[in-house]
OpenMM code with the backbone's topology and positions (N, CA, C; nanometers):
from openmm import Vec3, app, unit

residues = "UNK UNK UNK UNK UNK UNK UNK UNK UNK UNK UNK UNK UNK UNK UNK UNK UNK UNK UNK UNK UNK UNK UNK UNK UNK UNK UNK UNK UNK UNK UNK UNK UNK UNK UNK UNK UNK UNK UNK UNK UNK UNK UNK UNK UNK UNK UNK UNK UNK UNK UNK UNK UNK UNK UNK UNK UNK UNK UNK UNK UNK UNK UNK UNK UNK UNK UNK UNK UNK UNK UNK UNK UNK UNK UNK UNK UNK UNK UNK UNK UNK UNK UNK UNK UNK UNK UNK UNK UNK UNK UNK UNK UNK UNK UNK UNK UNK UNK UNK UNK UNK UNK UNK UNK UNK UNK UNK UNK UNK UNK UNK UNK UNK UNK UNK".split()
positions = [
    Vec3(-1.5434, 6.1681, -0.8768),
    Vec3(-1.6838, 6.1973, -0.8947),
    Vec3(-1.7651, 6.0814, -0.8384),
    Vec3(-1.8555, 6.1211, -0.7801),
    Vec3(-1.9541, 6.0014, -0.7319),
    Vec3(-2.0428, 5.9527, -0.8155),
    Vec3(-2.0786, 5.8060, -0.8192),
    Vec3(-2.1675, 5.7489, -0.9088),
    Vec3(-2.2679, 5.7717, -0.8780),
    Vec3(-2.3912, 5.7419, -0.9682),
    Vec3(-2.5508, 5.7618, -0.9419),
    Vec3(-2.5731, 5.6010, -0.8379),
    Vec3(-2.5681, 5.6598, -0.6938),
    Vec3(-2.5891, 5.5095, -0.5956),
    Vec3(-2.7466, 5.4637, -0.5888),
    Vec3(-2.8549, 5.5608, -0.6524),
    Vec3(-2.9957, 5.5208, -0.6605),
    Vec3(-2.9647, 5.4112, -0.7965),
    Vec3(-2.9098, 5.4449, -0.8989),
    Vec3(-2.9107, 5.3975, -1.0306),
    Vec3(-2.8774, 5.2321, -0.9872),
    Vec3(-2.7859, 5.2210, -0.8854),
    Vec3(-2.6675, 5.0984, -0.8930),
    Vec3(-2.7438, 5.0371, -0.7744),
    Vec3(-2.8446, 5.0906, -0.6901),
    Vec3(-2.9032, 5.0562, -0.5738),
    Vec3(-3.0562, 4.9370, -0.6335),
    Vec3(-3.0771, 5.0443, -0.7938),
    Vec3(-3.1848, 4.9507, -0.8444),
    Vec3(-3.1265, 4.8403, -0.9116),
    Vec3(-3.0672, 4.8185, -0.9429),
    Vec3(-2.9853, 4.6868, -1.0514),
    Vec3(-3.0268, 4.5728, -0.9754),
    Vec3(-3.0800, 4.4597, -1.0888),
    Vec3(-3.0869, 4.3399, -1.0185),
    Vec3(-2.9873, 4.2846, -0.9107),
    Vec3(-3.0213, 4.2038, -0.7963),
    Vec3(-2.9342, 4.1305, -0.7242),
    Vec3(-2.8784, 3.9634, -0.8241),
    Vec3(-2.7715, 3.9390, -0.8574),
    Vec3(-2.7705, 3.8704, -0.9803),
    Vec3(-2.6854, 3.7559, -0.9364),
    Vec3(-2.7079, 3.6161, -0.9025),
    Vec3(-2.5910, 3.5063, -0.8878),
    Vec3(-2.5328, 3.4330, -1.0194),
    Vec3(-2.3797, 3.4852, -1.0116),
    Vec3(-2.3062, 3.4058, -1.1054),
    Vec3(-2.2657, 3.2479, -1.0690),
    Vec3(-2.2918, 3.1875, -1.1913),
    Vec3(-2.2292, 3.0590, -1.1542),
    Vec3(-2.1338, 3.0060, -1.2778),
    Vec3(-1.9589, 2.9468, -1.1924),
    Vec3(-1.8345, 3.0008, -1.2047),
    Vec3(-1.8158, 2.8041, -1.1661),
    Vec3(-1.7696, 2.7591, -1.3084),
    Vec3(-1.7319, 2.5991, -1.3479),
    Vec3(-1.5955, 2.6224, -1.2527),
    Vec3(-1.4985, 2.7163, -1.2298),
    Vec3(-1.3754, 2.6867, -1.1779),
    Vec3(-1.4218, 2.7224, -1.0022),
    Vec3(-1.3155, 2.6487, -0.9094),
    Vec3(-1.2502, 2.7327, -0.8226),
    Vec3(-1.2400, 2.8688, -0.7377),
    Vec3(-1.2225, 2.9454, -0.8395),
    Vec3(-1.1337, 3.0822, -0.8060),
    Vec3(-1.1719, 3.1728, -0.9460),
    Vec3(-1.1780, 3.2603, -0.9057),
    Vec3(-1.1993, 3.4229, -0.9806),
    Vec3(-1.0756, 3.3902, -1.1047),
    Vec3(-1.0754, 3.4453, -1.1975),
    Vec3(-0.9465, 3.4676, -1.2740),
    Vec3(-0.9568, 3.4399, -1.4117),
    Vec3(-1.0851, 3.3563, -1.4614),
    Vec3(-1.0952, 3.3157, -1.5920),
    Vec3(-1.0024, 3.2880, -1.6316),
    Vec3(-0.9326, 3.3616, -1.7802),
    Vec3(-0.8178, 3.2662, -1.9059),
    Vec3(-0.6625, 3.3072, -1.8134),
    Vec3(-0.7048, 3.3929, -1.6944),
    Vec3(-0.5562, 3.4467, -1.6470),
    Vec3(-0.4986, 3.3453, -1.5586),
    Vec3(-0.5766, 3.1821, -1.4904),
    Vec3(-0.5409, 3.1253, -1.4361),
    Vec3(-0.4348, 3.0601, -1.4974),
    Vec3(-0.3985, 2.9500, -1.4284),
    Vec3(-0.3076, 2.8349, -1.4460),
    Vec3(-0.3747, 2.7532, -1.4250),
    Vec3(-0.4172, 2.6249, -1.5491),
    Vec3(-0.4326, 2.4864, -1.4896),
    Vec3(-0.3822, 2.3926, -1.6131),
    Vec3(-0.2630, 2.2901, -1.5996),
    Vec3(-0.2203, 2.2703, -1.7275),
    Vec3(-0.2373, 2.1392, -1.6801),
    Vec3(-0.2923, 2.0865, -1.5882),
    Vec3(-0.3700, 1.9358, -1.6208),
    Vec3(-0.5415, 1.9563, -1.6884),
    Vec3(-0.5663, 2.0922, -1.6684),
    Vec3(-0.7325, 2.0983, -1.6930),
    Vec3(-0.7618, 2.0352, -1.5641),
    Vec3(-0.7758, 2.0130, -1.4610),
    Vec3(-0.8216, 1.9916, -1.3189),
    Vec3(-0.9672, 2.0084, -1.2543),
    Vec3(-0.9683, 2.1572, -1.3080),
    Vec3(-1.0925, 2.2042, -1.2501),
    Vec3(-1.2076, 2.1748, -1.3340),
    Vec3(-1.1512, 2.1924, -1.4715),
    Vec3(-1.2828, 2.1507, -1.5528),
    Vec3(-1.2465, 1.9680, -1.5986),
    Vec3(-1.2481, 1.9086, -1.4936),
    Vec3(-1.3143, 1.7550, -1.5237),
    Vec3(-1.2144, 1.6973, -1.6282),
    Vec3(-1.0619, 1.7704, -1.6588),
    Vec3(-1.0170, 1.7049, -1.7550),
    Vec3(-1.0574, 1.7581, -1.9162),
    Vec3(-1.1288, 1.8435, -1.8918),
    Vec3(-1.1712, 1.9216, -2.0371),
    Vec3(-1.0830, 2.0153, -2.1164),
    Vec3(-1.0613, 2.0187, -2.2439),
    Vec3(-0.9812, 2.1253, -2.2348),
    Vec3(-1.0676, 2.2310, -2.2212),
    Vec3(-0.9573, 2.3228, -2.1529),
    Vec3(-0.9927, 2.4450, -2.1679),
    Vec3(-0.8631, 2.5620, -2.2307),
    Vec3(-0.9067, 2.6811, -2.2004),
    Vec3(-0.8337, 2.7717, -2.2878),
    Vec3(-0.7258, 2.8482, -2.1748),
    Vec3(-0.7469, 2.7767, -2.0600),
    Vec3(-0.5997, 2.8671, -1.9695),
    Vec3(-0.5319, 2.9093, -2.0000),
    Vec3(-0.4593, 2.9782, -1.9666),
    Vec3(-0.3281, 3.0202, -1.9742),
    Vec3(-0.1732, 2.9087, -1.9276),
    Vec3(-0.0924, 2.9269, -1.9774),
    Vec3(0.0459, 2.8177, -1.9121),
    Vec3(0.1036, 2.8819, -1.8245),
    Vec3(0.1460, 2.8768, -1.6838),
    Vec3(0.2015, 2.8836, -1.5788),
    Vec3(0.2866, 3.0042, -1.6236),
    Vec3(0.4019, 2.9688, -1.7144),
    Vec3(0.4943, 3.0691, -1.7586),
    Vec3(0.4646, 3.1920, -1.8624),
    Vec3(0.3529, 3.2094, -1.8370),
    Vec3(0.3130, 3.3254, -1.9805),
    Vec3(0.3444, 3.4570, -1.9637),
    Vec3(0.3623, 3.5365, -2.0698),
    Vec3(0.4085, 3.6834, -2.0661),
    Vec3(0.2900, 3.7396, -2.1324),
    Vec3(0.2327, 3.8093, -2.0826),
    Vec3(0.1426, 3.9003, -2.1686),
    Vec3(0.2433, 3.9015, -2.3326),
    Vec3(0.1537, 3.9351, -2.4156),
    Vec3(0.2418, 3.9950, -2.5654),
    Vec3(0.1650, 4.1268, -2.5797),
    Vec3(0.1214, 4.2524, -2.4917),
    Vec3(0.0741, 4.3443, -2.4480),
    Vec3(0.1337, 4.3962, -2.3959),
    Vec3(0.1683, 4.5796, -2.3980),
    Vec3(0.2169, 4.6317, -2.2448),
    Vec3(0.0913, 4.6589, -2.1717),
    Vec3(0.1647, 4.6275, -2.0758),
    Vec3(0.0227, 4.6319, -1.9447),
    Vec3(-0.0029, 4.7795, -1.9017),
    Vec3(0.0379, 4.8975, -1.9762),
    Vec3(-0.0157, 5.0122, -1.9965),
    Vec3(-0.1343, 4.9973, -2.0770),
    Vec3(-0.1621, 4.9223, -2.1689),
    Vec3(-0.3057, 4.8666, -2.2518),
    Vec3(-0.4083, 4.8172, -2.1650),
    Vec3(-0.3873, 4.7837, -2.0362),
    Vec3(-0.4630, 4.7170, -1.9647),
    Vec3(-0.4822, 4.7285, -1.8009),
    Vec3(-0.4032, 4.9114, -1.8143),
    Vec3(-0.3905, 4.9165, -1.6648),
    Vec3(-0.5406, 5.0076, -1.6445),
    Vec3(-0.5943, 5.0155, -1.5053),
    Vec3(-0.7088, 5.0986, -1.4854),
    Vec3(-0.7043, 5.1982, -1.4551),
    Vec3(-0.7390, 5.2501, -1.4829),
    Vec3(-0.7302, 5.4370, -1.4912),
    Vec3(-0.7616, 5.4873, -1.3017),
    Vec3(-0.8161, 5.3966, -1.2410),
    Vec3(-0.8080, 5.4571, -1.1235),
    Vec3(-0.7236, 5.3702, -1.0488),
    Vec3(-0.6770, 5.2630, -1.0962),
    Vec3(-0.5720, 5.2120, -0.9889),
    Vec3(-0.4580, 5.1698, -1.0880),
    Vec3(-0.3453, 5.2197, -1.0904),
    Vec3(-0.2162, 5.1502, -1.1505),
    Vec3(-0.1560, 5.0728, -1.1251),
    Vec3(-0.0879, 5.0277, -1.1907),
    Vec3(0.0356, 4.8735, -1.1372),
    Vec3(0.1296, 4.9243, -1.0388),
    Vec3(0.1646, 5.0709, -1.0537),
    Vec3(0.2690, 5.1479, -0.9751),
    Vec3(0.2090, 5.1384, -0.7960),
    Vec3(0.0839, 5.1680, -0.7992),
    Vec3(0.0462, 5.1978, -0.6578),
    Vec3(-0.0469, 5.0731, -0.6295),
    Vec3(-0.0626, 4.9483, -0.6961),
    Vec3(-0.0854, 4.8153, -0.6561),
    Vec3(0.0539, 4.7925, -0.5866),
    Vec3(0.1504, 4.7522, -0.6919),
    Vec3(0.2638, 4.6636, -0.6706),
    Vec3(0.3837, 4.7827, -0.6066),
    Vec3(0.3597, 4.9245, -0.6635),
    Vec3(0.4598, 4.9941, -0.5439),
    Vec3(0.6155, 4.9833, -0.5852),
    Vec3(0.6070, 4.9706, -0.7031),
    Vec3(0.7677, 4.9361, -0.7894),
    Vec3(0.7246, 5.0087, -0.8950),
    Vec3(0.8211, 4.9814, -0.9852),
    Vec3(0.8321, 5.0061, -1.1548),
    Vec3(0.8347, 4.8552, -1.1787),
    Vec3(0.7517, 4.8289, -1.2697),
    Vec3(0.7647, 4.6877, -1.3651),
    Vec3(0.7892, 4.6914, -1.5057),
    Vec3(0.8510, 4.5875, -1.5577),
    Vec3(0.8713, 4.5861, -1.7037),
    Vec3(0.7208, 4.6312, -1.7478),
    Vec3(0.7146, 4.6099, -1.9150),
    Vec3(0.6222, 4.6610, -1.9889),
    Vec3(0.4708, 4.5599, -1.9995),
    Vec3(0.6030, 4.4528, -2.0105),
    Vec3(0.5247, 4.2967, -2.0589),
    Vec3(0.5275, 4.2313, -1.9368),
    Vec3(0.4495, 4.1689, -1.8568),
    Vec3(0.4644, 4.1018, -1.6895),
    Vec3(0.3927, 3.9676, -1.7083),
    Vec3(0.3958, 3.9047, -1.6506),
    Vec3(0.4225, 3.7466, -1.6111),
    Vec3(0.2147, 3.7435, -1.5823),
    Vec3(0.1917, 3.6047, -1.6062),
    Vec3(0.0261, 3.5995, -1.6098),
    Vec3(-0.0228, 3.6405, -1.4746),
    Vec3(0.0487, 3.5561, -1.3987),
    Vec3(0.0404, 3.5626, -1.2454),
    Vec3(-0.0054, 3.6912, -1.1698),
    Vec3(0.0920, 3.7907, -1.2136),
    Vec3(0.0803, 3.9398, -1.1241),
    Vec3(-0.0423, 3.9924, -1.2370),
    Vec3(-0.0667, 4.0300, -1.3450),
    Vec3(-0.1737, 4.0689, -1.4055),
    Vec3(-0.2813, 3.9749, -1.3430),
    Vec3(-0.3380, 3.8800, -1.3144),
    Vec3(-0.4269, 3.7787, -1.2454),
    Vec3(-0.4267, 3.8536, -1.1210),
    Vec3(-0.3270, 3.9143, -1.0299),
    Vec3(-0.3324, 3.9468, -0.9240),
    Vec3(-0.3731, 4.0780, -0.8725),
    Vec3(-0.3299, 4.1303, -1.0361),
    Vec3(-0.3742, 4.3004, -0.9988),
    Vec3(-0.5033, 4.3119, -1.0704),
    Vec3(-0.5960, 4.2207, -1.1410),
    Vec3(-0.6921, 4.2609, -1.1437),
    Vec3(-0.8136, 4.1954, -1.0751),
    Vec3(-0.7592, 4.1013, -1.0054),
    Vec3(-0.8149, 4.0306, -0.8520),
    Vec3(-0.8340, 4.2066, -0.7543),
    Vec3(-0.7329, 4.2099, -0.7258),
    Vec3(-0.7142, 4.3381, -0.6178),
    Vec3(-0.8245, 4.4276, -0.6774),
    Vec3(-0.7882, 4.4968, -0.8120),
    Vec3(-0.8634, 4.6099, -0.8400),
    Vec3(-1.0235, 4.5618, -0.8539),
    Vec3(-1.0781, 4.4582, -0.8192),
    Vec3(-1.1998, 4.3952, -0.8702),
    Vec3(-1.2709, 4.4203, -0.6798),
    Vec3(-1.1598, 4.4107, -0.6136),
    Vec3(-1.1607, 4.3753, -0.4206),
    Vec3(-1.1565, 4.5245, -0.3646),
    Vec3(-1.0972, 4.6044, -0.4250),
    Vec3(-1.0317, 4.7352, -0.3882),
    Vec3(-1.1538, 4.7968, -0.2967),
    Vec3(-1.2114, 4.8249, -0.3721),
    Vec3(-1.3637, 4.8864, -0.2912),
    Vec3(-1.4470, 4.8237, -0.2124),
    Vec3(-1.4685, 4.6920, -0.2890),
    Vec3(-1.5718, 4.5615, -0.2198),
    Vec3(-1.5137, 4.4856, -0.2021),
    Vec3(-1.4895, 4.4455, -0.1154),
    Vec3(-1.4032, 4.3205, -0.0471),
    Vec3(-1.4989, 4.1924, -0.0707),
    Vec3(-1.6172, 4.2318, -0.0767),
    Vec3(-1.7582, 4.1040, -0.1158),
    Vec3(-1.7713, 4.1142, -0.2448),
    Vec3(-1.6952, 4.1548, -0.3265),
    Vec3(-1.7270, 4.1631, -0.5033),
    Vec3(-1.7703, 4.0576, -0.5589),
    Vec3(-1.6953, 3.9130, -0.4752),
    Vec3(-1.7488, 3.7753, -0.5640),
    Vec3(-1.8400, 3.7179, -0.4430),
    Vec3(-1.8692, 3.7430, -0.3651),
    Vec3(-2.0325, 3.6867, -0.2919),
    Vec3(-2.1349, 3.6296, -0.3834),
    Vec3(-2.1774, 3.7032, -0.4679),
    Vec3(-2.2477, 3.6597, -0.5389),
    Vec3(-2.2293, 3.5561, -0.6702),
    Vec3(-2.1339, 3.4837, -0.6521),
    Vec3(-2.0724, 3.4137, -0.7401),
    Vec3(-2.0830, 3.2585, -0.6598),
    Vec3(-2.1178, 3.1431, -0.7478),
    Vec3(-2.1273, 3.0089, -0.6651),
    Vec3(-1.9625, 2.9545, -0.7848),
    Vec3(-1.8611, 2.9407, -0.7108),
    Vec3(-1.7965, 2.8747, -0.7845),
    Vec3(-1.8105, 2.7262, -0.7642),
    Vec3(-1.7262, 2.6816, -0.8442),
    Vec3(-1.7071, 2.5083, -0.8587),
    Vec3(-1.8775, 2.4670, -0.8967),
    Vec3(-1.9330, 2.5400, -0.9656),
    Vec3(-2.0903, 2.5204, -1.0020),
    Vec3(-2.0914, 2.4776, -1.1537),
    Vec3(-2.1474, 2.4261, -1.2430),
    Vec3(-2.1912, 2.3769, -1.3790),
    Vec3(-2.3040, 2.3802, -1.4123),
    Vec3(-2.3320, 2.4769, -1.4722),
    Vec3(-2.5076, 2.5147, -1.5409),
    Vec3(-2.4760, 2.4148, -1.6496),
    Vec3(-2.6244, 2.3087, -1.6432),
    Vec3(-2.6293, 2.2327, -1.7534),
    Vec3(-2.7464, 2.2969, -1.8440),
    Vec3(-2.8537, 2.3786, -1.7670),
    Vec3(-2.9609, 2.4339, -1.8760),
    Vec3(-3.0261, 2.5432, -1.7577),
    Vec3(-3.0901, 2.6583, -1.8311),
    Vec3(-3.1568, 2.7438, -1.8253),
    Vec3(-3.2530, 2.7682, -1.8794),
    Vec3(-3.3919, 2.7877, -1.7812),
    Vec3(-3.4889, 2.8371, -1.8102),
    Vec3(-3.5437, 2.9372, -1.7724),
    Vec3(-3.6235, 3.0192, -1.8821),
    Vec3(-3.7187, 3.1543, -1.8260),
    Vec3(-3.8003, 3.1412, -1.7389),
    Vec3(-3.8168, 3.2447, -1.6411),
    Vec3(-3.8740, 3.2392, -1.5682),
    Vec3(-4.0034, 3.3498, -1.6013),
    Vec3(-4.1242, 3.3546, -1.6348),
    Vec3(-4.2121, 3.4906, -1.7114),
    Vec3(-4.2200, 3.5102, -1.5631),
    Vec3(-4.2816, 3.5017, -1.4303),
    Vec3(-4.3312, 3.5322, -1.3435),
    Vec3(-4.2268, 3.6126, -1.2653),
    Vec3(-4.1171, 3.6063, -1.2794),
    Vec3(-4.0234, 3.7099, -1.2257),
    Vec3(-3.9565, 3.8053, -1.2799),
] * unit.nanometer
topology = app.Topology()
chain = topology.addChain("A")
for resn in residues:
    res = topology.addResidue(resn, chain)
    for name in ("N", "CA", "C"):
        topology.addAtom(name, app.Element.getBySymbol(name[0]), res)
């Protein structure tokens, strides 16, 4: 079914700004804390298993089957979940994170009334 493209045509144009690197939030790996300055943060460890089957978390229009093109266990490694929802985020828009300034640090925000 096609979406309402007037509806999604009006939506603000919106820049995210992204303290890491790279797309991926808690699904990355960084077990020095690196990116954030030595801070902790809440990453994930290199070796993690979901404690989920990734049937809980697959997308209804793209599966793990016709990403990855195999059968996979239930429970999968952080890495390939990080990877398949990289892809499914790219699938359509290859520019999905354009609007994103990574390696950026908002220290404060203010309203703007005039816009």
């Amino acid at each position: 079914q096609k979406g309402n493209t007037a509806a999604i045509a009006s939506l603000p144009d919106v820049t995210c700004f992204e303290k890491s690197p790279s797309p991926g939030g808690l699904w990355t790996s960084d077990r020095n804390n690196s990116i954030y300055g030595g801070q902790k943060s809440a990453n994930m460890y290199e070796a993690l298993w979901t404690n989920g089957p990734k049937e809980c978390i697959e997308f209804f229009d793209y599966t793990f089957d016709a990403h990855f093109g195999c059968a996979l266990p239930t429970y999968m490694p952080r890495q390939l979940i990080l990877e398949y929802m990289l892809a499914r985020c790219t699938k359509d828009n290859p520019n999905f994170f354009d609007n994103v300034k990574f390696n950026t640090s908002v220290k404060a925000v203010n309203f703007n009334e005039d816009l």
